[in-house]
C-alpha positions in Angstrom: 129.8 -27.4 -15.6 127.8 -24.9 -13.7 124.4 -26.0 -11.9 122.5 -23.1 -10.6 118.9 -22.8 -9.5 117.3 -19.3 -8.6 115.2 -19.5 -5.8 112.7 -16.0 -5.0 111.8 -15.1 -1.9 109.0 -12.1 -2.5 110.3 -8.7 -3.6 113.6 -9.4 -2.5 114.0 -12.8 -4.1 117.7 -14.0 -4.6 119.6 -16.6 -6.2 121.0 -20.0 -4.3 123.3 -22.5 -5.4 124.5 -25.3 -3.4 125.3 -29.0 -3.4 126.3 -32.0 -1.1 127.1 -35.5 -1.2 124.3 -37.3 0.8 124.4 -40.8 1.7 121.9 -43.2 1.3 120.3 -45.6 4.4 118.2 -48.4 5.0 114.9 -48.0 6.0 116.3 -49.3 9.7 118.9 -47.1 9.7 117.0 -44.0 9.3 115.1 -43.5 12.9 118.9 -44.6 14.9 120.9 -42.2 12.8 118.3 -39.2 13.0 118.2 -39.7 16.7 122.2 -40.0 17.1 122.4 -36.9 15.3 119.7 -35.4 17.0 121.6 -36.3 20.3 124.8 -34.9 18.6 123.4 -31.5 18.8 121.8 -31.5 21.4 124.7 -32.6 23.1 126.5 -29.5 21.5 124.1 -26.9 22.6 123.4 -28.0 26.2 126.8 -29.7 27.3 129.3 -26.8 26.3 133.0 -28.8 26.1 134.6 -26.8 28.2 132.3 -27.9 30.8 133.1 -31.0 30.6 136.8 -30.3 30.4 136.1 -28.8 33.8 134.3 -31.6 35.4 131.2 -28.3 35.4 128.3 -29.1 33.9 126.8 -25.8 33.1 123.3 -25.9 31.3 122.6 -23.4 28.8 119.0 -22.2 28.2 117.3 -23.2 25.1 117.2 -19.2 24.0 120.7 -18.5 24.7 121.9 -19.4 21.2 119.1 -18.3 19.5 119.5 -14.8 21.4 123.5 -14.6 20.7 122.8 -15.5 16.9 119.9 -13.4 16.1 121.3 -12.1 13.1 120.9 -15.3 11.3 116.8 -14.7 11.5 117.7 -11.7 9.2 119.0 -14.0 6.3 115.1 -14.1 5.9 114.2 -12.3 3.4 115.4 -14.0 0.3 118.7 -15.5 0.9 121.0 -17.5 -1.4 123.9 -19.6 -0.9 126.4 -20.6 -3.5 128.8 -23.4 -4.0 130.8 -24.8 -6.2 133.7 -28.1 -6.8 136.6 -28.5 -8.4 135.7 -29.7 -12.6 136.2 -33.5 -11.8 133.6 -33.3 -9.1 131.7 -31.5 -11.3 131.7 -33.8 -13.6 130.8 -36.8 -11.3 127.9 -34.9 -9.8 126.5 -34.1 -12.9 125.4 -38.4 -13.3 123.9 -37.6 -9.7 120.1 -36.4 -8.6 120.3 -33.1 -6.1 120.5 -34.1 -2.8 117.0 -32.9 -0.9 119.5 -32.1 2.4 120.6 -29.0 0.3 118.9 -25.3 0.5 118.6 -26.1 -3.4 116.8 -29.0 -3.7 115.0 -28.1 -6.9 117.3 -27.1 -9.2 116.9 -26.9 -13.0 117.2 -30.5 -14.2 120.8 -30.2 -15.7 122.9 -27.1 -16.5 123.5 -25.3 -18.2 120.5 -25.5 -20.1 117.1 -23.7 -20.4 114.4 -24.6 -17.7 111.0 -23.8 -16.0 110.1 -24.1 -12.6 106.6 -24.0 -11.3 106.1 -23.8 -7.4 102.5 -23.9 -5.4 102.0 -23.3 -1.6 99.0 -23.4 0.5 99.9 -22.3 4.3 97.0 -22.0 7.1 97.4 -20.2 10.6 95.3 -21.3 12.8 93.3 -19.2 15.3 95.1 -16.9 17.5 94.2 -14.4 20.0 94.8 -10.7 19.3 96.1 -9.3 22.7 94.8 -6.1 24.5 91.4 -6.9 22.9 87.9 -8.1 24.3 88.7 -11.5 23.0 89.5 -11.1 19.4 90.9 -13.7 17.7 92.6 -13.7 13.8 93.4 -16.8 11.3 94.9 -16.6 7.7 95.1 -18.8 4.8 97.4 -18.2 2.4 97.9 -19.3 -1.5 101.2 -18.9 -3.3 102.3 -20.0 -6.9 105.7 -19.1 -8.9 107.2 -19.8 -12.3 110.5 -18.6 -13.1 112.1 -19.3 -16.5 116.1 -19.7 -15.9 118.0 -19.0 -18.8 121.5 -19.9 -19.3 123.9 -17.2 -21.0 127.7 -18.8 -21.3 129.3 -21.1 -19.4 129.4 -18.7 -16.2 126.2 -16.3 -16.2 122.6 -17.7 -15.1 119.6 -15.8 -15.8 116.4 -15.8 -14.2 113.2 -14.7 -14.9 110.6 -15.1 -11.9 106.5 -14.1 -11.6 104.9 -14.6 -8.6 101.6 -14.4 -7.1 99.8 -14.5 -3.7 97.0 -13.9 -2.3 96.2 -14.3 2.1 92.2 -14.5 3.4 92.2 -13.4 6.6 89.3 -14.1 9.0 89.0 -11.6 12.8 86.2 -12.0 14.9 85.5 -9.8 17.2 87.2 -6.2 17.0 91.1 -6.3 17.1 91.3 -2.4 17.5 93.3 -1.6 14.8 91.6 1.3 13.0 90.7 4.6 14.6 86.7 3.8 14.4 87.2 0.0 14.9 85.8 -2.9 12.6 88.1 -5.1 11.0 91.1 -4.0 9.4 91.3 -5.9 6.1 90.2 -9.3 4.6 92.1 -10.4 1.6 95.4 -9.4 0.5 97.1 -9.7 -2.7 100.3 -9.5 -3.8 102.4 -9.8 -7.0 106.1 -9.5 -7.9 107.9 -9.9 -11.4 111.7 -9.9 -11.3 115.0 -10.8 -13.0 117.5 -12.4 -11.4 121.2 -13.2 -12.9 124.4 -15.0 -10.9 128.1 -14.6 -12.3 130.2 -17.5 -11.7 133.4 -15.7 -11.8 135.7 -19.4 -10.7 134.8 -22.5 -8.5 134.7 -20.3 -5.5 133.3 -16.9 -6.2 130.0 -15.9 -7.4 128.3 -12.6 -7.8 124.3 -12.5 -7.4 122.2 -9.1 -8.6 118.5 -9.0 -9.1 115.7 -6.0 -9.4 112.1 -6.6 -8.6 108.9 -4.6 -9.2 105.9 -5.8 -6.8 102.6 -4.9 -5.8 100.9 -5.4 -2.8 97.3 -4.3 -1.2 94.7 -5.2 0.6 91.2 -6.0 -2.0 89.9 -2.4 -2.8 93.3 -0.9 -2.8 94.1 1.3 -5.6 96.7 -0.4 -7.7 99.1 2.2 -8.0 99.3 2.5 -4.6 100.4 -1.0 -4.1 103.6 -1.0 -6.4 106.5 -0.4 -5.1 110.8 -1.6 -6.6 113.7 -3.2 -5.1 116.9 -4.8 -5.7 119.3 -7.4 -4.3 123.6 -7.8 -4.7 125.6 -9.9 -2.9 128.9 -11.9 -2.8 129.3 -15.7 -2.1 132.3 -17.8 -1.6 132.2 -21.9 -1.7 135.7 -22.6 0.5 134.1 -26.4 -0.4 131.1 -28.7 -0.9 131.1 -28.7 2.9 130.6 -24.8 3.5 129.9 -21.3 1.6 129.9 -17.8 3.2 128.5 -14.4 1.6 127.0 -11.5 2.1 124.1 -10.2 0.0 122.3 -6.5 0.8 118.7 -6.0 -0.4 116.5 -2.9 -0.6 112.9 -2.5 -1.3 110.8 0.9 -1.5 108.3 1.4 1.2 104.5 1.9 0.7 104.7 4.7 3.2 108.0 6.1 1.8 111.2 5.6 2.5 113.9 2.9 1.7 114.1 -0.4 3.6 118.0 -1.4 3.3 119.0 -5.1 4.9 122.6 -6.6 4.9 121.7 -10.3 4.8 124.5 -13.2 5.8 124.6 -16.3 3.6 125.8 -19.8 5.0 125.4 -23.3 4.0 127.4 -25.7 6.0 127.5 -29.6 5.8 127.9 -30.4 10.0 131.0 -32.5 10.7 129.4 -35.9 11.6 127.5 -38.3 10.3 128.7 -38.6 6.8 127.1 -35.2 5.8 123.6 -35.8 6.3 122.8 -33.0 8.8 123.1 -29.6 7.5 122.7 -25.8 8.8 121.4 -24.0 5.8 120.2 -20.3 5.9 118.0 -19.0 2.9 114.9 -19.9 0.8 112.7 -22.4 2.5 112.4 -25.7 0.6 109.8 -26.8 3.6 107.5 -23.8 4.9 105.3 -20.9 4.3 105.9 -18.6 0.7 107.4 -15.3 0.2 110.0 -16.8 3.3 113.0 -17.5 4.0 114.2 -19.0 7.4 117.3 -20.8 9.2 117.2 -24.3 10.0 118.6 -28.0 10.6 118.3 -31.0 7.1 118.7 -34.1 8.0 119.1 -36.1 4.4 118.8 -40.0 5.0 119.0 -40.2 1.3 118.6 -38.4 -1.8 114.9 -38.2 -1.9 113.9 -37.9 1.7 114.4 -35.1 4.0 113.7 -34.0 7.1 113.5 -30.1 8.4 113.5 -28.0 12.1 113.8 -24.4 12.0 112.3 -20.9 11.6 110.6 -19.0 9.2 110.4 -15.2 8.8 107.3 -13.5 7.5 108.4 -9.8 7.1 109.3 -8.1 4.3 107.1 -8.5 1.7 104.0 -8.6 4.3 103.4 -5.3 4.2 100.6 -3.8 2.4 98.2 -0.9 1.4 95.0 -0.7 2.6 92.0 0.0 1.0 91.4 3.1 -0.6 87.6 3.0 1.6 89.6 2.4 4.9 89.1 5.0 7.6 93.3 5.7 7.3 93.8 7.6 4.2 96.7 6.0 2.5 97.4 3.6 5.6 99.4 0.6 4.9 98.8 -3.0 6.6 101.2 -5.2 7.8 101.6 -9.3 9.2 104.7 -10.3 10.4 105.5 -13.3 12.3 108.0 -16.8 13.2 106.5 -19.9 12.5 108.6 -22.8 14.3 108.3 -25.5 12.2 109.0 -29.1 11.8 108.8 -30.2 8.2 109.7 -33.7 5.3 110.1 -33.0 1.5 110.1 -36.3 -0.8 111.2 -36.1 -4.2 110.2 -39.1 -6.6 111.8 -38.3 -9.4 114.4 -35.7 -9.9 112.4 -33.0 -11.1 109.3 -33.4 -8.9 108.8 -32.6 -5.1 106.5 -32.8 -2.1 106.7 -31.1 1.0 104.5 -30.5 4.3 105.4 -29.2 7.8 103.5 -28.2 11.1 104.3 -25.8 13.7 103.2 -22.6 15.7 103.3 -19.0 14.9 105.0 -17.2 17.5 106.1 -13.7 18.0 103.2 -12.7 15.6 101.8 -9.1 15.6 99.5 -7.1 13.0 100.0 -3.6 12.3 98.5 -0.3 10.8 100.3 2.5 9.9 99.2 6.3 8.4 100.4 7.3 4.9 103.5 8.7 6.2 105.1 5.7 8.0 103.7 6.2 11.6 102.4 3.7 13.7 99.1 4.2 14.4 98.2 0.9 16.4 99.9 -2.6 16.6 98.9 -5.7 18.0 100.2 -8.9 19.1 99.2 -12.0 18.3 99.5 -15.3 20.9 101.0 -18.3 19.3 98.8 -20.7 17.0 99.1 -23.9 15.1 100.6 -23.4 11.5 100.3 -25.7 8.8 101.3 -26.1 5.0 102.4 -27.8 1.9 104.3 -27.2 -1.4 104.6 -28.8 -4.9 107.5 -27.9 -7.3 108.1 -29.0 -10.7 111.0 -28.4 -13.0 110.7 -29.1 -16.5 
């Protein structure tokens, strides 16, 4: 039997399936093995084994991976994994709750069947100062809420029907010099998005996954047709096991200034090699961080309702927005992008409830403005800043 959940990430939201087997530890067991796989990794990243083959002991910087896999950040924008098992596993997994180590930790309850899923995020980014100002400073608090009704339709096509909602207060002191006559740029930005979303199960490995979107986006005073704009995802996955799924998935969106915005987007979930499965390098939808994201990162599952996340957000596509129709740029268009670092725990009760909250700091943040044609007009940086957030998701 097929168990799929659709998981949105803004316009551009995609559909993620993926399972594990986790296994459970006492509470003493917890701190040693996180730290030993902690170690494990470390070990990996700093120590490279033909050093040590050597007898040379050559220290890698912390960036150098990060640098040499840069494409991974791009899986950010909405991206799915798949995976499925041969029928007997199936069939074993089905008496089983989802394993919060996964990149699809809330799932329908059972499939195939008919289900809702409600999500709500609250993120806030703490003050940070807007470079090449006279000490302007910026800070943003964001709301985010989704329901998505997933409808099965056979025993190997999912469908999904996600709405989603936004809205980010943003609060500059001083003048951050965005606008030609100064004065601050914007202060509250919505954004909407209504979509469908479908995934063909073609066999136990191979999965197709298509959506269409139609969002809106702008700044409060924006006129609202100016805000709308389409897009689309497709993509192909491949489970070669439980342990690991590849794909590739493209996704496009329309621009508020014109033009086409066109992303190829990798797609990986991978069970690490040690400790009995419960580290994982997952790439997609964020079950622990900010809304309308999508991020890489390492998920340490000490059991099946307690788990543990490091990585990287993206807050890009999907940020960008039109001004108001009173702003001194006719037609401009707004946008926020940044990388929150984050450290992060989701605890799930019961199967079809969840809690999440994580910490971190914004880095590599920068706010922009842009005339009705596409053209830069000025950008800004943004030094880093303290990030925090939570999520509840329900799946009835």
């Amino acid at each position: 039997m097929d168990r799929t959940q659709f998981v949105g990430v803004g316009p551009a939201g995609a559909l993620a399936n993926a399972r594990f087997q986790s296994v459970a530890l006492t509470r003493d067991q917890v701190l040693p093995s996180f730290l030993g796989g902690l170690l494990t990794i470390l070990n990996k990243i700093f120590i490279p084994t033909e050093g040590v083959a050597a007898g040379r002991f050559r220290r890698r910087r912390p960036f150098d991976g990060l640098c040499s896999g840069v494409g991974v950040l791009l899986w950010l924008v909405g991206v799915p994994a798949s995976a499925q098992t041969s029928e007997a596993a199936e069939e074993k997994e089905e008496a089983r709750a989802p394993s919060p180590g996964s990149v699809l930790v809330g799932r329908a309850p059972s499939a195939p069947r008919t289900a809702v899923t409600f999500d709500v995020l609250g993120s806030h980014a703490f003050d940070g100062e807007v470079k090449d100002t006279s000490g302007s400073n910026m800070s943003s608090t964001s709301l985010y809420a989704r329901i998505a009704l997933l409808v099965p339709a056979g025993e190997r096509l999912f469908l999904s029907f996600p709405i989603d909602a936004a809205v980010t207060f943003y609060e500059f002191s001083g003048d951050p010099r965005l606008l030609p006559g100064g004065g601050k740029p914007w202060d509250q930005v919505r954004t909407f998005s209504i979509g469908t979303q479908a995934r063909y199960r073609f066999d136990h490995h191979w999965a197709v996954i298509a959506g269409a979107n139609i969002a809106s986006a702008g700044v409060r005073g924006a006129s609202f047709e100016d805000t709308l704009s389409g897009g689309g995802t497709l993509g192909v996955a491949y489970s070669f096991s439980r342990e690991l799924t590849l794909g590739v998935i493209v996704t496009a969106q329309l621009k508020l200034a014109g033009g086409l915005f066109v992303l190829p987007l990798p797609i990986i979930d991978w069970a690490l090699p040690f400790d009995e499965g419960r580290w994982r390098l997952v790439a997609g939808a964020l079950r622990v961080g900010p809304g309308r994201a999508a991020g890489v990162s390492i998920v340490y599952a000490p059991s099946e309702s307690l788990a543990f996340t490091a990585g990287i957000a993206f807050l890009g596509l999907g940020r960008e927005f039109r001004l108001a129709s009173s702003s001194s740029v006719t037609n401009g268009v707004g946008r926020d992008s940044a990388y929150p670092v984050i450290l992060g725990m989701e605890w799930r009760p019961v199967r079809q409830l969840a809690f999440a909250a994580y910490g971190g700091v914004s880095i590599f943040r920068a706010v922009t403005v842009l005339d009705g044609a596409g053209n830069t007009l000025n950008e800004r940086d943004v030094k880093p800043s303290p990030v925090v957030g939570g999520r509840i998701s329900l799946a009835l």
